[in-house]
N, C-alpha and C positions, 0 to 999 in steps of 0.2 A: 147309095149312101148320100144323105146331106149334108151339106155343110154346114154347120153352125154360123150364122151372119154374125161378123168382128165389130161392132159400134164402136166408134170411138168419136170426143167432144174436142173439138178442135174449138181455139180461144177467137174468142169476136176480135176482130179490127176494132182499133181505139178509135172513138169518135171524135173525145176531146183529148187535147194535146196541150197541155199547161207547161211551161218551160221551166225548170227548176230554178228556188232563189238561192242567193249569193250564199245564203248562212241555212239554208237548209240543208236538212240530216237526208241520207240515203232510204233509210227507211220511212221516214216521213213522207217524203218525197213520191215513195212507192203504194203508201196509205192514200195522199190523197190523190193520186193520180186512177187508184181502181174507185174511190167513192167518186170522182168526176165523169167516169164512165161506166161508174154503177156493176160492176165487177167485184168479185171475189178477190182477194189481195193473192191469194193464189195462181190468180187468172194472169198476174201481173209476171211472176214469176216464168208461168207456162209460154208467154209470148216470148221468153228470152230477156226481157228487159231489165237490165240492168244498170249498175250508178258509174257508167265509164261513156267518155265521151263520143267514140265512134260507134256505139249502139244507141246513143240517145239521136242520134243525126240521122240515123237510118230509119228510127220511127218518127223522125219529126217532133223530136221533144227538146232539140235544141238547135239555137242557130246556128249558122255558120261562124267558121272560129274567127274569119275576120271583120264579123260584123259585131263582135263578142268577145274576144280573146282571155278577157279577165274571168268571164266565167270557166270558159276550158279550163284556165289553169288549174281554178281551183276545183272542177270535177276530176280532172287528173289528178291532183296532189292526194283529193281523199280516196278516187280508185287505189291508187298507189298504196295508201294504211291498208285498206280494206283487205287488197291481196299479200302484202306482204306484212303486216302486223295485227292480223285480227283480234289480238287480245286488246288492243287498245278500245275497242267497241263495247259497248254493255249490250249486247242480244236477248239479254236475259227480261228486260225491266223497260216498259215504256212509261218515262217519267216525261212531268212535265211544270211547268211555271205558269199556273190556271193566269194571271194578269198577262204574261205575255200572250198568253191564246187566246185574251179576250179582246188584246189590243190590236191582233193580226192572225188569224187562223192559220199556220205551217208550224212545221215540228222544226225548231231550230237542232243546228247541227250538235250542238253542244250538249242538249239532254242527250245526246247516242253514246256519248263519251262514257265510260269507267272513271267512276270517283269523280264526275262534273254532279255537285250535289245543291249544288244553289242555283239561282237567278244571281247574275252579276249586275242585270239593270235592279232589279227590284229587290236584291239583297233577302231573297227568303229562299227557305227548303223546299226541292222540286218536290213530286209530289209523285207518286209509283202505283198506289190504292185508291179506290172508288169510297166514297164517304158512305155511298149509298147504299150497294149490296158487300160491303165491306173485302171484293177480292181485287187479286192486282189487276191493275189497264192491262188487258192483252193487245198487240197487238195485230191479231185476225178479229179484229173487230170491223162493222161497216162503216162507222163516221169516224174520219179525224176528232172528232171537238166532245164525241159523246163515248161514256164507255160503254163495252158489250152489254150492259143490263138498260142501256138507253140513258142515264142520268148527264148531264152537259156537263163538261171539265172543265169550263171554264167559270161555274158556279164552287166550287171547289175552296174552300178558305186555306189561306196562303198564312204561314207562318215565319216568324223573323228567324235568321240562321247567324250564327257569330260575322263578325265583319269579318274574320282571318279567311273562314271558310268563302266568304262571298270572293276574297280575296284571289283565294287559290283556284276556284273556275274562269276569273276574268286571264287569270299563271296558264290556264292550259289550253283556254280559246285561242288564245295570241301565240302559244305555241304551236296550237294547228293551224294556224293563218300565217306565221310569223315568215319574215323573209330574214335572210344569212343576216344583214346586217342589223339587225335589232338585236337593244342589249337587254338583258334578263340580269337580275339578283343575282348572289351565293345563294344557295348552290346549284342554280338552275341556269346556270349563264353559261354553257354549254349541250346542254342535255337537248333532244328532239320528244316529241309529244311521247313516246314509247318510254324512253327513259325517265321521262318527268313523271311517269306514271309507277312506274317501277320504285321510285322514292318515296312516293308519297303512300306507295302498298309498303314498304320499309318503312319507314317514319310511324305511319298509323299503325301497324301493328310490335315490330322490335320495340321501339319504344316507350313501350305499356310496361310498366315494371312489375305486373301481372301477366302476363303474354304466357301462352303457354308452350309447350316445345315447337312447336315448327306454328306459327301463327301466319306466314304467310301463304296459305292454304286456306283462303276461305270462303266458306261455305256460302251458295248463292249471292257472291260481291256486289252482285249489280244493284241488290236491293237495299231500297231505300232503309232497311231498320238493319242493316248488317254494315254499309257502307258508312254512316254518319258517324262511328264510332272513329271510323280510320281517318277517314279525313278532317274531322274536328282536333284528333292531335297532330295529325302529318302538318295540317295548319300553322298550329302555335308553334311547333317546331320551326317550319318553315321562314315565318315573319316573324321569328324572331332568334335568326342564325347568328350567331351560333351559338348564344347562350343558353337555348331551351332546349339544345343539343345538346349540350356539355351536362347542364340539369339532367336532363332525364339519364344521362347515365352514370351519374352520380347516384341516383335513385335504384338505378338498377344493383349498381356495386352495393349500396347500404341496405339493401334488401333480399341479399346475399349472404348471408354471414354464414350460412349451413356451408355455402358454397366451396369447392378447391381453387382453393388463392394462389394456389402455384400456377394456375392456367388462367388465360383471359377466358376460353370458354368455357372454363369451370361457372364463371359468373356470369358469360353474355351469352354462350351458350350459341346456337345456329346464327345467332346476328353478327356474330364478330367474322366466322366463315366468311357468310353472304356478303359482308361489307369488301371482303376480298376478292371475292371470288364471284358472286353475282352482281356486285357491282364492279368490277371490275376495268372499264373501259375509259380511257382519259378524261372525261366529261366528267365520272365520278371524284375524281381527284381531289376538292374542295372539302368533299365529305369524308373521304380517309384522311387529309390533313385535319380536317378539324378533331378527327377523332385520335391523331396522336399527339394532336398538344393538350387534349384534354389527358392522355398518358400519361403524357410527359408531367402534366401539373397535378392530378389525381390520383394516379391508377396508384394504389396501394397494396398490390400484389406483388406474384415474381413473374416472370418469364421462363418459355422455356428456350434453353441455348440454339434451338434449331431455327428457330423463330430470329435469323440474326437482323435483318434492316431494323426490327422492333427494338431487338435488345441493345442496340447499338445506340437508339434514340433516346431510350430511356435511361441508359447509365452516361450519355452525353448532356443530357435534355433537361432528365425526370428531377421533379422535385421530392418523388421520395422513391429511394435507391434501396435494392438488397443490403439486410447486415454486412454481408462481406462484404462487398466493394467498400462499405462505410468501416467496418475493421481496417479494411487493407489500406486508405487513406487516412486514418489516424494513427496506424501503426501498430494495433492493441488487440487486445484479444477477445474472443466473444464475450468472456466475463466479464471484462473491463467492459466492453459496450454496453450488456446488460443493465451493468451498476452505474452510467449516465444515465441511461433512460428512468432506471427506479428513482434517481434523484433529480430530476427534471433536468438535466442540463442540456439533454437532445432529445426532442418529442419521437416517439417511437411507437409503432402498432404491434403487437404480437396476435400471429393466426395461428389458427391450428386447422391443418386439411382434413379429408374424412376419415384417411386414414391414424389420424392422429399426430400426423409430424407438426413439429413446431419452425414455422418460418416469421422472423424480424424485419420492418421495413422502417427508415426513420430519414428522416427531411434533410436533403442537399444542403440547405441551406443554413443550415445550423452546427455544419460540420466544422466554422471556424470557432465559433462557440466551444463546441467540446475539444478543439484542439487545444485552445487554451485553459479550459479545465483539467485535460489529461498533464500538461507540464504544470498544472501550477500544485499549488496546497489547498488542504481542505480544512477545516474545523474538526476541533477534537469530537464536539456532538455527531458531527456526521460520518465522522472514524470510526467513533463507536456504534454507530448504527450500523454502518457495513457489515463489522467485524461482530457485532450483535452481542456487546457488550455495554453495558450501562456508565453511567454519566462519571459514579464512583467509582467502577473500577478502572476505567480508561484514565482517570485521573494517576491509579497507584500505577500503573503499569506502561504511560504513557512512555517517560522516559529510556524505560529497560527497553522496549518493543521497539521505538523508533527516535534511535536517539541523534538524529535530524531534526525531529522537530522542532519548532522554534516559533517565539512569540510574533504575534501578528502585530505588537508596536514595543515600544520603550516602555511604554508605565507599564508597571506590575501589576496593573487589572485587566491586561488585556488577554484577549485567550490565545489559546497555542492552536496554531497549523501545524499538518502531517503532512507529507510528501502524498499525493495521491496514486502514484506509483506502489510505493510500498508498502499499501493497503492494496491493494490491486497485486500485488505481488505476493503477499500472504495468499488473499483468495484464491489466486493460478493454483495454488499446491493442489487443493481436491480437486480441478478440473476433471467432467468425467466420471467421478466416482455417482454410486448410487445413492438414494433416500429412503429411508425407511421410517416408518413410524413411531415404532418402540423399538429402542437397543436390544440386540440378542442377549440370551443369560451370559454372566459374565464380563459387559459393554458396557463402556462409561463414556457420556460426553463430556468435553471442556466445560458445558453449561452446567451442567451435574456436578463436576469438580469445583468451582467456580462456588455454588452453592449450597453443597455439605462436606466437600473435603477442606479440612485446617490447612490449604497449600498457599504457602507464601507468594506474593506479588513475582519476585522472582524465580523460583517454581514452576508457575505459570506460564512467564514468556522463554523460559529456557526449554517448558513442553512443547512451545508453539513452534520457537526456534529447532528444537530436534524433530519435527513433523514435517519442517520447511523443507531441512538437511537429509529426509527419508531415515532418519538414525532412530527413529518410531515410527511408527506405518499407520496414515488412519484408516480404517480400513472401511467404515460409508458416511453419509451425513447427517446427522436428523430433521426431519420435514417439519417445516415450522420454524428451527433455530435458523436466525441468520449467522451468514458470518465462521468465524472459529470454534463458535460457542455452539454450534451443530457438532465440530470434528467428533468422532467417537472413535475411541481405542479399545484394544484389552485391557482388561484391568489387570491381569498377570504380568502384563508385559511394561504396562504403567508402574508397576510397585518395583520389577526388576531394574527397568531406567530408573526409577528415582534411586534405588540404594546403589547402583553402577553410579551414581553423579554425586552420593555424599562419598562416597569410597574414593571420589577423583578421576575415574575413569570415563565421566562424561563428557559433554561437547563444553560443559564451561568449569573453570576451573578456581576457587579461591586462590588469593595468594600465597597462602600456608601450603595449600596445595601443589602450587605451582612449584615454591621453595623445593619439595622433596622432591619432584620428578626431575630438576636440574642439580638436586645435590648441593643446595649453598642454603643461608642462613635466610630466616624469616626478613629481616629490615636488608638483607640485600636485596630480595626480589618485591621488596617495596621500591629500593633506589632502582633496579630496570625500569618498572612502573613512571617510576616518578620522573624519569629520565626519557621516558618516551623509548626505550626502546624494545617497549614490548605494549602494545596496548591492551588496556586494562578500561570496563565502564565501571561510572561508579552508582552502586545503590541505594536510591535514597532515601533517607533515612532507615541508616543503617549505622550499625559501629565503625571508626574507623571510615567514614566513606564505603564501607560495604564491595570494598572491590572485587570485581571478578576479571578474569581474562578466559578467552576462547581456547581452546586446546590448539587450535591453527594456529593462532599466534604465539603459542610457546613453541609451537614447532620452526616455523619461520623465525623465530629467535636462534635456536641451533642452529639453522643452516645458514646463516648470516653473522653469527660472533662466537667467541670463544673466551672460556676466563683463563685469567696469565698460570690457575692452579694446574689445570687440564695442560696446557702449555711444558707447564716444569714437569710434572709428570713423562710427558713422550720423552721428553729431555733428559731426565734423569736427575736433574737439579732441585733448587730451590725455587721458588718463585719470586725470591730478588733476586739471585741470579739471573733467572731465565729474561729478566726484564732487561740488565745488564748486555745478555747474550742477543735479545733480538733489538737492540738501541745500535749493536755494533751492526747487524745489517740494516739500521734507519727504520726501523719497524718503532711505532711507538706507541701505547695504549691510546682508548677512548675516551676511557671512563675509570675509575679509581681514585684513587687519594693523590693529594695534590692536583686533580684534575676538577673537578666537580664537587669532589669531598664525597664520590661513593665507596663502600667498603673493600671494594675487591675491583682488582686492574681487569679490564673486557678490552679484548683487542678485535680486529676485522678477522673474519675467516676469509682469506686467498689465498689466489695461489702463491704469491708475494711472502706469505707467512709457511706457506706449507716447503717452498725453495727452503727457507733460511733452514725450517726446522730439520728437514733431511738434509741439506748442507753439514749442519753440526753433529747432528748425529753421525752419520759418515767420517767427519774428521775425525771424532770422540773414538769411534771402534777404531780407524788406524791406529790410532797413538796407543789403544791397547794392545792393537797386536806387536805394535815395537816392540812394548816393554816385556 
């Protein structure tokens, strides 16, 4: 049997031996060293020869290191990327600068770079494609200077590229050359050629406020019509930190609004991650601070609580802060904050997530603002807009409803303030309650009542007062009405309170009224009135001053005084007597004749009076049983 004879091509000895220059690329470098020995670039490969220092010495393509040393360094430094950072490399794309290849034929180092897209001498776009048979320069081509279909490269028309971009190739030659003590810009004043690159694939693509989910993933980077997108913005970002950083993500947020604003990557999405997490390493620092004081001045969102370094900056920091924390430093309630922002007095965003919740963000800075809106007073117009009553009825009922109120000067033409509190405090009642659009059958609003029922001015704020006191139940709001002028009741239950309140059994009480549930004459329970010892508002225009009193306050009258009739009664006496009998224990009335000129003697209910009266009584039954 024979054997099959094994041929094998074993690579030529190099004839010429050209020494690499200072700013040539590895590949380059390997191009024209097989066209000088008229070789396959393959063949280059196959001899072993490669871009490190102790194999260039062993074929004679470099000199000795101490006749050289500057160059070793710098083939070491780029073996060094090559084995330990190959993404820093574009493999993919042999571009080039046609004027610089006219002016010296080697591939400089800088076209081998990822995202090196200009000439930094000649400020124009490298150039990746043949004008002539319109594919890209490969590089298994035969000539350095010409491409694979024969056309010269360095006939090639060269075009102008932004200064920024011219900018940022000269940012990452110096980075691949640079020694420790050289300084760099924000945010590049730390980073090594990997990490500069790492930014600038960040910057070019997160910051497209078009970007799509994962954009740092892309497709054939090295070439020239995919790359000039990234680094045309990583650029203007870059040269101009950090305000076209703070912009673009300002752009991002406002181009967002579908987005969930209760998360940062509801809006920023894999970039907010990445800025944590792949950039993560001390060198990036510059760029996570810039991006929390744009937070802190911008972010118009929430946080979430797990996220605490964030959340800590931004409720320290942030110029605009969640409703609550902005409730909980003013003291008030979400309605009350609401009804600042509706009336501008603190600028406020409302979002809704996708889910539908509703979250409020409103400006640090303006919280001393609404502090002093919250204690002060408001205008009667702006009272009545809350409470979503008109100009004229706020007028009849301003009094009855909030009778603090009081003029905003001396003359009689000035208008009346209302406590803002106690509009705010009306509101609190519905807190919570739902909205509907039409009353169910049988359901009446205040607004409705207000506009076909004959109910008097007082009436009215005695419905609003027992809705306050839950002694009527509203039971939702109508969508649309502001204010009181939403509340909606039963109407069953409306017609029973009002005849429960002329009968006297309601929360407020006439004076006539008053008179029979204490048992004493009409112009007495004026003289309490009038005497202050029972408080009474008065109605205006109305008969008489139109007084009314609270049902409270006639009760806090019993348990505070007593008349000298009641007295003589337990007593068994008269009531000159009885006045007699409690003058001997120093007990003396309040109020009566000879005192005030009221009709009937009112003494203190104490204990002081309760001694005396079981003192006498006591005595009174001994002396009975003597006899």
């Amino acid at each position: 049997m024979i054997k099959p004879k094994i041929i094998t091509t074993v690579a030529q000895p190099l004839l010429i031996r050209p020494n690499p220059f200072r700013t040539e690329g590895p590949k380059g470098y390997s191009l024209r060293l097989a066209e000088a020995n008229w070789i396959p670039l393959r063949e280059v490969d196959a001899l072993g020869i490669v871009f490190e220092a102790e194999i260039l010495m062993v074929h004679g393509l470099l000199p000795n290191s101490s006749l050289d040393p500057d160059l070793h360094t710098k083939i070491r430094n780029i073996n060094t990327l090559l084995t330990h950072y190959p993404r820093v490399w574009n493999h993919q794309s042999s571009r080039f600068c046609p004027i610089c290849l006219a002016e010296d034929a080697y591939w400089r180092i800088g076209w081998e770079l990822l995202f090196y897209d200009a000439c930094p001498q000649h400020g124009v776009w490298l150039i990746d494609q043949c004008s002539s048979c319109g594919e890209d320069v490969s590089w298994n081509r035969q000539s350095l200077v010409r491409c694979q279909c024969g056309s010269d490269l360095r006939a090639e028309k060269a075009n102008a590229c932004p200064e920024n971009v011219r900018r940022l190739s000269i940012l990452m030659e110096n980075k691949l050359h640079s020694s420790n003590d050289q300084k760099f810009s924000i945010p590049f004043e730390k980073t090594n050629i990997e990490q500069t690159q790492r930014l600038i694939r960040y910057f070019g693509t997160y910051m497209d406020a078009e970007a799509e989910r994962n954009p740092l993933k892309i497709q054939r980077a090295g070439s020239m019509v995919n790359s000039w997108a990234v680094t045309s913005l990583a650029a203007e970002v870059v040269f101009n930190w950090p305000t076209a950083f703070q912009e673009s993500l300002q752009k991002i947020q406002s181009s967002s609004e579908d987005a969930d604003f209760r998360r940062l990557n509801g809006v920023f999405g894999r970039a907010y991650h990445y800025l944590y997490r792949g950039l993560q390493e001390a060198a990036f620092h510059p760029v996570r601070q810039a991006f929390e004081e744009w937070l802190s001045s911008s972010w118009r969102g929430g946080l979430a609580k797990r996220n605490r370094r964030l959340a800590i900056l931004l409720l320290d920091k942030a110029t605009w802060i969640p409703a609550t924390l902005a409730r909980d430093t003013l003291g008030i309630s979400d309605q009350r904050l609401l009804m600042l922002i509706r009336e501008g007095v603190i600028e406020g965003e409302i979002h809704f997530s996708r889910a539908g919740r509703k979250f409020v963000m409103v400006r640090r800075d303006q919280l001393d603002l609404a502090r002093d809106a919250v204690q002060g007073f408001i205008d009667m117009k702006t009272a009545g807009g809350a409470l979503g009553l008109t100009k004229k009825r706020m007028r009849q009922i301003l009094r009855y409803l909030f009778p603090e109120a009081r003029k905003t000067g001396n003359a009689a033409s000035m208008p009346w303030s209302v406590p803002r509190s106690a509009v705010e405090s009306l509101l609190a009642t519905t807190t919570g309650l739902g909205k509907v659009s039409i009353p169910d059958e049988g359901c009446v609003s205040i607004g409705h009542i207000l506009r076909y029922w004959a109910w008097t001015a007082d009436e009215i704020v005695s419905l609003i007062r027992a809705a306050c006191s839950k002694e009527v139940v509203v039971i939702n709001l109508l969508d649309g009405n502001a204010g009181v002028s939403g509340w909606i009741f039963h109407e069953t239950t409306l017609k029973a309170w009002k005849a429960k309140s002329t009968m006297g059994y309601g929360t407020w009480l006439t004076v006539t009224q008053m008179a029979k549930i204490l048992s004493i004459k009409q112009q007495v329970a004026y003289d309490l009135v009038k005497g202050h010892f029972i408080n009474g508002e008065t109605l205006h225009k109305q008969p008489k001053g139109g007084i009314r009193v609270s049902r409270v306050e006639v009760e806090s009258f019993k348990q505070k005084y007593i008349f000298c009739t009641e007295i003589a009664q337990q007593l068994g006496v008269s009531p000159r007597k009885a006045r007699s009998v409690l003058a001997g224990f120093y007990i003396h009335p309040i109020s009566g004749p000879g005192i005030d000129n009221a009709r009937q003697l009112l003494y203190f209910r104490n204990d002081e009076l309760e001694y005396a009266i079981q003192d006498f009584v006591s005595e009174k039954d001994q002396e009975f049983r003597l006899i």
